[in-house]
mmCIF file of the N, C-alpha and C atoms, coordinates in Angstrom:
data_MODEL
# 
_entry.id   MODEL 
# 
loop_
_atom_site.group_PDB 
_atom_site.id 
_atom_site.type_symbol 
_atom_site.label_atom_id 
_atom_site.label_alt_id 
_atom_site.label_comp_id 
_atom_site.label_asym_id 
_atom_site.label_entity_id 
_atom_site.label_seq_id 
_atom_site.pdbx_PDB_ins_code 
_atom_site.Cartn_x 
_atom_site.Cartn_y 
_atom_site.Cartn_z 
_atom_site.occupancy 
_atom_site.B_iso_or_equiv 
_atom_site.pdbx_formal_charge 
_atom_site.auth_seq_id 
_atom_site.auth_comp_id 
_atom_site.auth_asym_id 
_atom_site.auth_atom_id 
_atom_site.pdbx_PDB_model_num 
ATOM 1   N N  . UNK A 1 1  ? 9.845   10.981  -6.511  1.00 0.00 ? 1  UNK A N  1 
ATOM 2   C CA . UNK A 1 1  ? 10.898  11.230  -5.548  1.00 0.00 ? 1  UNK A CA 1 
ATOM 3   C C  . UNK A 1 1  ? 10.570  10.492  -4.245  1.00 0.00 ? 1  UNK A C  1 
ATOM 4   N N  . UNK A 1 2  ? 11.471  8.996   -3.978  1.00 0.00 ? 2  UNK A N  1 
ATOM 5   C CA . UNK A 1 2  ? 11.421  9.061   -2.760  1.00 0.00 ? 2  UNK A CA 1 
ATOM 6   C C  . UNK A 1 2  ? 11.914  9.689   -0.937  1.00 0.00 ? 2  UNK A C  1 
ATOM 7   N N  . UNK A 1 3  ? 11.369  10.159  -0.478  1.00 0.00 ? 3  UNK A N  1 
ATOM 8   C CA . UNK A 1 3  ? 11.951  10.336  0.562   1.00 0.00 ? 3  UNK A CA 1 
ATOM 9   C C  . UNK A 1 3  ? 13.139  9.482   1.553   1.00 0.00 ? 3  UNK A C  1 
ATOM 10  N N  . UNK A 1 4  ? 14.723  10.294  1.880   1.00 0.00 ? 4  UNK A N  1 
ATOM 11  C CA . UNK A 1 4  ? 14.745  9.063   2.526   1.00 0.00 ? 4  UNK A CA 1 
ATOM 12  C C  . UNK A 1 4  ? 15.318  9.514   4.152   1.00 0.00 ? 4  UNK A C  1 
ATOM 13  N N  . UNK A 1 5  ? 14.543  10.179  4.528   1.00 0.00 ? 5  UNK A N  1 
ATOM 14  C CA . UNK A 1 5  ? 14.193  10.163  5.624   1.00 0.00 ? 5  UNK A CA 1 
ATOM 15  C C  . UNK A 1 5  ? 12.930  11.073  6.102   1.00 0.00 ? 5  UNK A C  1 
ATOM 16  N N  . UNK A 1 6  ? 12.255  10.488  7.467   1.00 0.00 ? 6  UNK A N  1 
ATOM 17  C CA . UNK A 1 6  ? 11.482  11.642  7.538   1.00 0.00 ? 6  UNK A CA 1 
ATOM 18  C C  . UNK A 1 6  ? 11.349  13.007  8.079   1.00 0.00 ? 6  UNK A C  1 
ATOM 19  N N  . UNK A 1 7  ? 11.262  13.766  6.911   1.00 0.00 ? 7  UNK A N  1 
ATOM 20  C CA . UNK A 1 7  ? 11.148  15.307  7.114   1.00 0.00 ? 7  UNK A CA 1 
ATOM 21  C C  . UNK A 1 7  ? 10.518  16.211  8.599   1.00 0.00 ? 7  UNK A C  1 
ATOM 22  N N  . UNK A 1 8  ? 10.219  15.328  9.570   1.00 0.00 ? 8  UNK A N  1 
ATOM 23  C CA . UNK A 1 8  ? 9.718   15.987  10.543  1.00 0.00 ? 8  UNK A CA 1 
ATOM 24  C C  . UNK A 1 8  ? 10.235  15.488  11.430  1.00 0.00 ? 8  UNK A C  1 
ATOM 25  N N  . UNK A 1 9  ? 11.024  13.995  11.835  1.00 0.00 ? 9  UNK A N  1 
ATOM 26  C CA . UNK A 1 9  ? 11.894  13.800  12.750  1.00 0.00 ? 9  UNK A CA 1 
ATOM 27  C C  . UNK A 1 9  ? 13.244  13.670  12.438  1.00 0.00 ? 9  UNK A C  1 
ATOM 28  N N  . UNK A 1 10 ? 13.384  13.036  10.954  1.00 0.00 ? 10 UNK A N  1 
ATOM 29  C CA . UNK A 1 10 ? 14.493  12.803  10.404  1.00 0.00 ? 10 UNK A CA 1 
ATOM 30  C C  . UNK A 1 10 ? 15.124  11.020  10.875  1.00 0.00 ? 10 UNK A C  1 
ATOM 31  N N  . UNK A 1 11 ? 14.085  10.329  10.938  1.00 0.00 ? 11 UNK A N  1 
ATOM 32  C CA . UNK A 1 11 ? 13.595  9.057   11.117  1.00 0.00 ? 11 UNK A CA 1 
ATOM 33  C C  . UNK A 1 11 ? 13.877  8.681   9.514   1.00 0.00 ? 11 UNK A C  1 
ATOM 34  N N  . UNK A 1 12 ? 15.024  7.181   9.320   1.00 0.00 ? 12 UNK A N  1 
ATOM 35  C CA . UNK A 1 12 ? 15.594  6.782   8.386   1.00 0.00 ? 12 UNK A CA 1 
ATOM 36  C C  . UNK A 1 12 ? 15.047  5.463   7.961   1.00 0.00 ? 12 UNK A C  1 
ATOM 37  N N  . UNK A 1 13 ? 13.916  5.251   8.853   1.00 0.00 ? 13 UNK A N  1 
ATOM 38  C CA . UNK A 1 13 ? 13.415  3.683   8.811   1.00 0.00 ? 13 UNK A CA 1 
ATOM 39  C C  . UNK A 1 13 ? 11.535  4.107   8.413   1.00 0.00 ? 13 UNK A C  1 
ATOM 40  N N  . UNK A 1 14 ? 11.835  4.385   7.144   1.00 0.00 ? 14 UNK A N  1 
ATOM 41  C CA . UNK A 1 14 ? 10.263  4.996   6.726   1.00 0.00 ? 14 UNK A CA 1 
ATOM 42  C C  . UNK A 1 14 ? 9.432   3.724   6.092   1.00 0.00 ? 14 UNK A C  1 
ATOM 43  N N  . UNK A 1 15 ? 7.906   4.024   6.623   1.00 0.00 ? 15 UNK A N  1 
ATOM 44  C CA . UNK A 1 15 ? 7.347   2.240   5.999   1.00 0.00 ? 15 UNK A CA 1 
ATOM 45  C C  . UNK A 1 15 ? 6.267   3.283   4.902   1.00 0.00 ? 15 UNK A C  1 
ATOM 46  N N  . UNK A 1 16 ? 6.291   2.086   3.648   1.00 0.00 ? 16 UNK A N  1 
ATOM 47  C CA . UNK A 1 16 ? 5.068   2.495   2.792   1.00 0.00 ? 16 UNK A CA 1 
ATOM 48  C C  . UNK A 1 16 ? 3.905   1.669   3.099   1.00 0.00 ? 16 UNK A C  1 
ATOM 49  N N  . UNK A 1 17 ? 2.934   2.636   2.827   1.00 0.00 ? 17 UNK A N  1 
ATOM 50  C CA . UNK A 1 17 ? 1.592   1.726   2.594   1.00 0.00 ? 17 UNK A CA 1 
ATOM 51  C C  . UNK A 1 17 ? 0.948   1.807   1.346   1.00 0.00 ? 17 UNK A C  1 
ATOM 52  N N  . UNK A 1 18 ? 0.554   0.545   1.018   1.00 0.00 ? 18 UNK A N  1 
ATOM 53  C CA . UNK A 1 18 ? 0.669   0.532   -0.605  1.00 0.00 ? 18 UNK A CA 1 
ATOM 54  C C  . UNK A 1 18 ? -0.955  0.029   -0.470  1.00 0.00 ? 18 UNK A C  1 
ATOM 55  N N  . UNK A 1 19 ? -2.008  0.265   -1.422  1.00 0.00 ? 19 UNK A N  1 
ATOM 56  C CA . UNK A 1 19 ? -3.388  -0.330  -1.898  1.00 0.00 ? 19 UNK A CA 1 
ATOM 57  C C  . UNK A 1 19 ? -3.219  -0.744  -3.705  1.00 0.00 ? 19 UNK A C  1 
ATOM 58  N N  . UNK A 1 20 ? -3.215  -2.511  -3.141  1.00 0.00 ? 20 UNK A N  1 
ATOM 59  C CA . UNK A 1 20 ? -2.855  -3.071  -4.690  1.00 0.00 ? 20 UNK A CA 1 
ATOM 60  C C  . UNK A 1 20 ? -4.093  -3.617  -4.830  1.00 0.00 ? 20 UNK A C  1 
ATOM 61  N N  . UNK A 1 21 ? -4.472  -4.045  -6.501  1.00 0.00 ? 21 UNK A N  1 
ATOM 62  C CA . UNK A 1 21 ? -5.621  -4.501  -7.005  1.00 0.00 ? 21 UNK A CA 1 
ATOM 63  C C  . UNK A 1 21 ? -5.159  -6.169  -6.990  1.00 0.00 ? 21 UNK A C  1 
ATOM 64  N N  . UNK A 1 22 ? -6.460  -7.026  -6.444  1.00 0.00 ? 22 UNK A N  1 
ATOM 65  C CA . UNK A 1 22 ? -5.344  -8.159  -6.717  1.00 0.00 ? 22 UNK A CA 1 
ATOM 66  C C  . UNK A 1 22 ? -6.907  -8.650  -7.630  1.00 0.00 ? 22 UNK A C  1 
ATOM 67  N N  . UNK A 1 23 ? -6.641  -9.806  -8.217  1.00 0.00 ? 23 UNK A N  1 
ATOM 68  C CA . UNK A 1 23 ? -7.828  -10.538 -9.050  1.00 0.00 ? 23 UNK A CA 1 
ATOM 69  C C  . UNK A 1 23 ? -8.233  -12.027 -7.951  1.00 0.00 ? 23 UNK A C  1 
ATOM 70  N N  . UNK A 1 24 ? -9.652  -11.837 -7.787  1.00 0.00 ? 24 UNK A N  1 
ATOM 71  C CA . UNK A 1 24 ? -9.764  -13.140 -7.748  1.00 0.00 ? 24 UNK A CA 1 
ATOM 72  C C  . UNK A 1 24 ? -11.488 -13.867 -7.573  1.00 0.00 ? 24 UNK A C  1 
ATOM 73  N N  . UNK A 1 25 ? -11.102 -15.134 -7.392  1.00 0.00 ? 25 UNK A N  1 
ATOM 74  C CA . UNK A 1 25 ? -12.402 -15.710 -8.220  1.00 0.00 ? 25 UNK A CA 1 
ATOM 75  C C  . UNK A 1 25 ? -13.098 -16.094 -6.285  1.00 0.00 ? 25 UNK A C  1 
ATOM 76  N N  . UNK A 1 26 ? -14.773 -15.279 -6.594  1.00 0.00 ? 26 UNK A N  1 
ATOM 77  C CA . UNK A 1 26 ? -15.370 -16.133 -5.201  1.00 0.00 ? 26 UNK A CA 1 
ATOM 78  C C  . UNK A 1 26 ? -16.696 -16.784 -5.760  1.00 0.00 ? 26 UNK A C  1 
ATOM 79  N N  . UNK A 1 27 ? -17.282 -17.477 -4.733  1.00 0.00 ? 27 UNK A N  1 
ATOM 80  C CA . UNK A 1 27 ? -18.533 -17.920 -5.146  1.00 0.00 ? 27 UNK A CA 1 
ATOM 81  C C  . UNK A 1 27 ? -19.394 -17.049 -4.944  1.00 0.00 ? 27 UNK A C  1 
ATOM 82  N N  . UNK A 1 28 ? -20.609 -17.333 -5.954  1.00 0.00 ? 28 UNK A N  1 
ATOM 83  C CA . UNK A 1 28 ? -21.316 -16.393 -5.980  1.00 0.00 ? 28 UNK A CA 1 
ATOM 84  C C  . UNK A 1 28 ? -22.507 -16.341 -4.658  1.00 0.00 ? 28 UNK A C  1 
ATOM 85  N N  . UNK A 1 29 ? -22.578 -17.597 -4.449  1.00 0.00 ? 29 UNK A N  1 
ATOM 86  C CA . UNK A 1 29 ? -23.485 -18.228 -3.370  1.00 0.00 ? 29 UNK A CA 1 
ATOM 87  C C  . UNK A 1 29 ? -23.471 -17.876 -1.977  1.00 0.00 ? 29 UNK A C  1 
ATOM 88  N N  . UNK A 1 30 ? -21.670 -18.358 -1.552  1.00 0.00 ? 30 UNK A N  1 
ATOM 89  C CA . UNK A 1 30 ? -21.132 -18.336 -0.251  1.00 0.00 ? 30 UNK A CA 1 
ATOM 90  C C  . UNK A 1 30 ? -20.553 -16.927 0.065   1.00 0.00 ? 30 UNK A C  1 
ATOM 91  N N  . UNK A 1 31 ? -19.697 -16.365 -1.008  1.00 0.00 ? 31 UNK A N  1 
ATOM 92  C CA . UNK A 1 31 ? -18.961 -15.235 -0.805  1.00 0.00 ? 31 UNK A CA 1 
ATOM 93  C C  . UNK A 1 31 ? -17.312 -15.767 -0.638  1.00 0.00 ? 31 UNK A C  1 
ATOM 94  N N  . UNK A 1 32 ? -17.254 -17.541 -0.452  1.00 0.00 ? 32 UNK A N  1 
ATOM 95  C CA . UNK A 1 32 ? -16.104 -17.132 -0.154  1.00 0.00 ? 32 UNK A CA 1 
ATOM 96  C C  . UNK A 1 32 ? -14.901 -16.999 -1.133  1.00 0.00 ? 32 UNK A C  1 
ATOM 97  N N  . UNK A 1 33 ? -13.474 -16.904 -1.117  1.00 0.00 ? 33 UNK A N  1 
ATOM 98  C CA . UNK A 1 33 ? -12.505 -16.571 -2.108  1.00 0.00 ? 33 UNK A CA 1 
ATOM 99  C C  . UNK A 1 33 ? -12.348 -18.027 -2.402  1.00 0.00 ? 33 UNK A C  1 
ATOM 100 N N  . UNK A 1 34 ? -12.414 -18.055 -3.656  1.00 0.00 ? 34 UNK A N  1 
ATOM 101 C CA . UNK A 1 34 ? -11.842 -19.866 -3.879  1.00 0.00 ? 34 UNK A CA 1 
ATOM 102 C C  . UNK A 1 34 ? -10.401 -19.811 -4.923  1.00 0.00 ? 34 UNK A C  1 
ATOM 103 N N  . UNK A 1 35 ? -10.430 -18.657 -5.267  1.00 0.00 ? 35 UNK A N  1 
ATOM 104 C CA . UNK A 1 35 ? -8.879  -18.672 -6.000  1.00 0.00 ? 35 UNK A CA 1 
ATOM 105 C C  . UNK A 1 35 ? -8.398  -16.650 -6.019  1.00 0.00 ? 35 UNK A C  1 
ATOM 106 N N  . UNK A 1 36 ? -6.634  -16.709 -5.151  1.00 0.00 ? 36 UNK A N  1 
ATOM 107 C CA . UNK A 1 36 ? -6.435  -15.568 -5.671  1.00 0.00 ? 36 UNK A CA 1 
ATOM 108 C C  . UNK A 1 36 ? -5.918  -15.810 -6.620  1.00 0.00 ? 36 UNK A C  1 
ATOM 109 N N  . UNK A 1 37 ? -5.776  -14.969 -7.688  1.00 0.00 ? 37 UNK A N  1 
ATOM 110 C CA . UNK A 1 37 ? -5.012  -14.736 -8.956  1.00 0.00 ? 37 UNK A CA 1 
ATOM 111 C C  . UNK A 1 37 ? -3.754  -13.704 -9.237  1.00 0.00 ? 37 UNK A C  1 
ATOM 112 N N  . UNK A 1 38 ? -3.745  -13.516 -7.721  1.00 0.00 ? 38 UNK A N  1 
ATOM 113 C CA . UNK A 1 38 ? -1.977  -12.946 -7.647  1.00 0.00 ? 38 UNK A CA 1 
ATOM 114 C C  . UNK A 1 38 ? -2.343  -11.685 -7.774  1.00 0.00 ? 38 UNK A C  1 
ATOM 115 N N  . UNK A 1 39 ? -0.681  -10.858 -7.585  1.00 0.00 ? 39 UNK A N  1 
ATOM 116 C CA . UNK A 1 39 ? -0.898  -9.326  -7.729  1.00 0.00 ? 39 UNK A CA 1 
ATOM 117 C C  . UNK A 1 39 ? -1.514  -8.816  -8.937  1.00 0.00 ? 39 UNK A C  1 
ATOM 118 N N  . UNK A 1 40 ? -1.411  -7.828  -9.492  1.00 0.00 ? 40 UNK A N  1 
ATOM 119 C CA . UNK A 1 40 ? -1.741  -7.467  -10.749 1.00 0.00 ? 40 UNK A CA 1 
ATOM 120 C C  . UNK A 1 40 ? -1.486  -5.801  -10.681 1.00 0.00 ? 40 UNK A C  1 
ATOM 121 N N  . UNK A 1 41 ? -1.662  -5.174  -9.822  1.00 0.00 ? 41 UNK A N  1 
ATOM 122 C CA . UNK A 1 41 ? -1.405  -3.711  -9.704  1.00 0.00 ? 41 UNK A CA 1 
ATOM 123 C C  . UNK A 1 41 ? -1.348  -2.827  -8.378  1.00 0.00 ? 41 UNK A C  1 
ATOM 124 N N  . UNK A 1 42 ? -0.471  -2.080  -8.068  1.00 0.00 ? 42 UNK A N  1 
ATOM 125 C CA . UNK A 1 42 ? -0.342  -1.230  -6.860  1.00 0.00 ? 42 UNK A CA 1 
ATOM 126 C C  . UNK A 1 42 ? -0.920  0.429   -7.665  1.00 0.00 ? 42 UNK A C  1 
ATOM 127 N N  . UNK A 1 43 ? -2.146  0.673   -6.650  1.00 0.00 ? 43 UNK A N  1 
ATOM 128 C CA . UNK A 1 43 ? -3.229  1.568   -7.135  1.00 0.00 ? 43 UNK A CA 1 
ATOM 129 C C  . UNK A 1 43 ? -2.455  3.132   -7.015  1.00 0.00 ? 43 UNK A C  1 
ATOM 130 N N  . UNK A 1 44 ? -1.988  2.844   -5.144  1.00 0.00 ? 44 UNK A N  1 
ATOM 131 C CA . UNK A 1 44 ? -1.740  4.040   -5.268  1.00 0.00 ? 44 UNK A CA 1 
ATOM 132 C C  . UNK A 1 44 ? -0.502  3.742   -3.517  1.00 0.00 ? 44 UNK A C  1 
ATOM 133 N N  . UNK A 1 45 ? 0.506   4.598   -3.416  1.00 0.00 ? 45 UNK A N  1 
ATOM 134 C CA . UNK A 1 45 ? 1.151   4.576   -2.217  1.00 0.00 ? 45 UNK A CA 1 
ATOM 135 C C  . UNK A 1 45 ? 1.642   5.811   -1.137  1.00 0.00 ? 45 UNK A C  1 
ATOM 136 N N  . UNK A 1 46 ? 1.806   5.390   0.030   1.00 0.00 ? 46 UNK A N  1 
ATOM 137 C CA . UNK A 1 46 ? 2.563   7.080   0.278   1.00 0.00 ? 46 UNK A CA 1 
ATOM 138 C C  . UNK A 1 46 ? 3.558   6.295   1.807   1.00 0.00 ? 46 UNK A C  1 
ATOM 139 N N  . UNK A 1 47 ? 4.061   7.355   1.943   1.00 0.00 ? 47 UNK A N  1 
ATOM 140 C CA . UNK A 1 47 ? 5.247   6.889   3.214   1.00 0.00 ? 47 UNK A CA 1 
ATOM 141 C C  . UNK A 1 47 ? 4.771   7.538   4.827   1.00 0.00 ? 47 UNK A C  1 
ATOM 142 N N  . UNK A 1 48 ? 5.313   6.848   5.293   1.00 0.00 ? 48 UNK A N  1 
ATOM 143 C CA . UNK A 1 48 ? 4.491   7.202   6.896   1.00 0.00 ? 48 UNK A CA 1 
ATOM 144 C C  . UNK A 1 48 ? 5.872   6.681   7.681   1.00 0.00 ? 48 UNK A C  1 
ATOM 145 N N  . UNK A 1 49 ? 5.435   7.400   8.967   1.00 0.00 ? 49 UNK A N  1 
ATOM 146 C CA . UNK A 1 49 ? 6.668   7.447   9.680   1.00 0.00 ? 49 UNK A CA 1 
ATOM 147 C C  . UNK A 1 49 ? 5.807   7.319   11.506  1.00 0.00 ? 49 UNK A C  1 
ATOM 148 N N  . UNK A 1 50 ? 6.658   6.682   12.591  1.00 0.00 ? 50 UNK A N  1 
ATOM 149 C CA . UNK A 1 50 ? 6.204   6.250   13.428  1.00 0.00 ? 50 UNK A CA 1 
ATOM 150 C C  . UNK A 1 50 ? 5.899   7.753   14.570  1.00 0.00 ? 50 UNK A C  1 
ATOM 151 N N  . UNK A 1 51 ? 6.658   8.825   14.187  1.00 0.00 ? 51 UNK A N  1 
ATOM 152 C CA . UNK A 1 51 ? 6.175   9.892   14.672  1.00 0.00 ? 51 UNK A CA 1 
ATOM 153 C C  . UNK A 1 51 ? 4.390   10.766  14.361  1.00 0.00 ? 51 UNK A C  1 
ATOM 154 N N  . UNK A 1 52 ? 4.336   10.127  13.447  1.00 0.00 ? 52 UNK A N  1 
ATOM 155 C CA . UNK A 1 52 ? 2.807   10.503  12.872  1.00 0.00 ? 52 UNK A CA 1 
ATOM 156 C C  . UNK A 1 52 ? 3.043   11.106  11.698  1.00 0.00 ? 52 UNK A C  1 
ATOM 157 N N  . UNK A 1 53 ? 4.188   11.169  10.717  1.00 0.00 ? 53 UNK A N  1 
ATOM 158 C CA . UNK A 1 53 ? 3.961   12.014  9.896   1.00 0.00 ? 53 UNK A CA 1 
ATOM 159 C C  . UNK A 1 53 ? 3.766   11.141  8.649   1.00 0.00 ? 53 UNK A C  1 
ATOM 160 N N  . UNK A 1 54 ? 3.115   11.512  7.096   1.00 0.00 ? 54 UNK A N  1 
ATOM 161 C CA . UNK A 1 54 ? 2.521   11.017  6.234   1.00 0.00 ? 54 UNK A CA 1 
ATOM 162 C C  . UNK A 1 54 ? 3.285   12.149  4.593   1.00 0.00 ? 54 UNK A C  1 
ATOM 163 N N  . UNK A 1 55 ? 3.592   10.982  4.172   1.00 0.00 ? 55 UNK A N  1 
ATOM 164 C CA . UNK A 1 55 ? 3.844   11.945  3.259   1.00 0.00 ? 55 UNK A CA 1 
ATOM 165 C C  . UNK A 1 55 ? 2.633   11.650  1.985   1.00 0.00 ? 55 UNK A C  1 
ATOM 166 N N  . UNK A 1 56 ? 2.745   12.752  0.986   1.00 0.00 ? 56 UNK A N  1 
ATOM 167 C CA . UNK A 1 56 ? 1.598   12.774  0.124   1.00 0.00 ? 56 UNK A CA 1 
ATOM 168 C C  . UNK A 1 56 ? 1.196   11.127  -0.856  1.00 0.00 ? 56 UNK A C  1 
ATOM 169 N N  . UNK A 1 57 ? 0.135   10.890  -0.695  1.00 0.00 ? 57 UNK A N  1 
ATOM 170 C CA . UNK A 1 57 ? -0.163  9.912   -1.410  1.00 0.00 ? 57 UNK A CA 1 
ATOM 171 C C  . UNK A 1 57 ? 0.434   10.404  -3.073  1.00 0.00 ? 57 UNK A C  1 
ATOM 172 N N  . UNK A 1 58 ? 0.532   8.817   -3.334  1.00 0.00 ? 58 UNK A N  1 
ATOM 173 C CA . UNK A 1 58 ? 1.263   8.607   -5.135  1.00 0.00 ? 58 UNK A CA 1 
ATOM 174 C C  . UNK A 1 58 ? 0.703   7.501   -5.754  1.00 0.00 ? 58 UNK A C  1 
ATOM 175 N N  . UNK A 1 59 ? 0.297   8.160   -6.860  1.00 0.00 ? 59 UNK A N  1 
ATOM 176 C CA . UNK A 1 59 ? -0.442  7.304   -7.538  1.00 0.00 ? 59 UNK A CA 1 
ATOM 177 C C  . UNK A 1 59 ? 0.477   6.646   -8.871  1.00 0.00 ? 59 UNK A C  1 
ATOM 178 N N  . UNK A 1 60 ? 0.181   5.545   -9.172  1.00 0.00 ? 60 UNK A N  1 
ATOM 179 C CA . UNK A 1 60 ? 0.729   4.996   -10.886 1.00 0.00 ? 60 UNK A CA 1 
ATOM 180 C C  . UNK A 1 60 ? -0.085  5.268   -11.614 1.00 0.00 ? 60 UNK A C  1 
# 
């Protein structure tokens, strides 16, 4: 269920924050990234609102 507004101000402009898995290749030497390999999965998300309020994290 998404929310579509937020429940504590009633604020209609709600942002998600999302933690996705992405793949990618670094050196083993330097550390640095030498290839991303694109998205691949969004771990887990929840909705937040500029008054401070948070709604419950959601996982896939």
């Amino acid at each position: 269920m998404e929310p579509e507004k937020c429940p504590a101000c009633g604020n209609e402009n709600l942002k998600i924050h999302e933690q996705i898995a992405v793949g990618r290749i670094r050196s083993a030497r330097t550390g640095k990234v030498l290839k991303d390999e694109g998205y691949l999965d969004t771990t887990c998300w929840n909705f937040f609102c500029k008054c401070g309020w948070v709604g419950e994290t959601l996982t896939q």
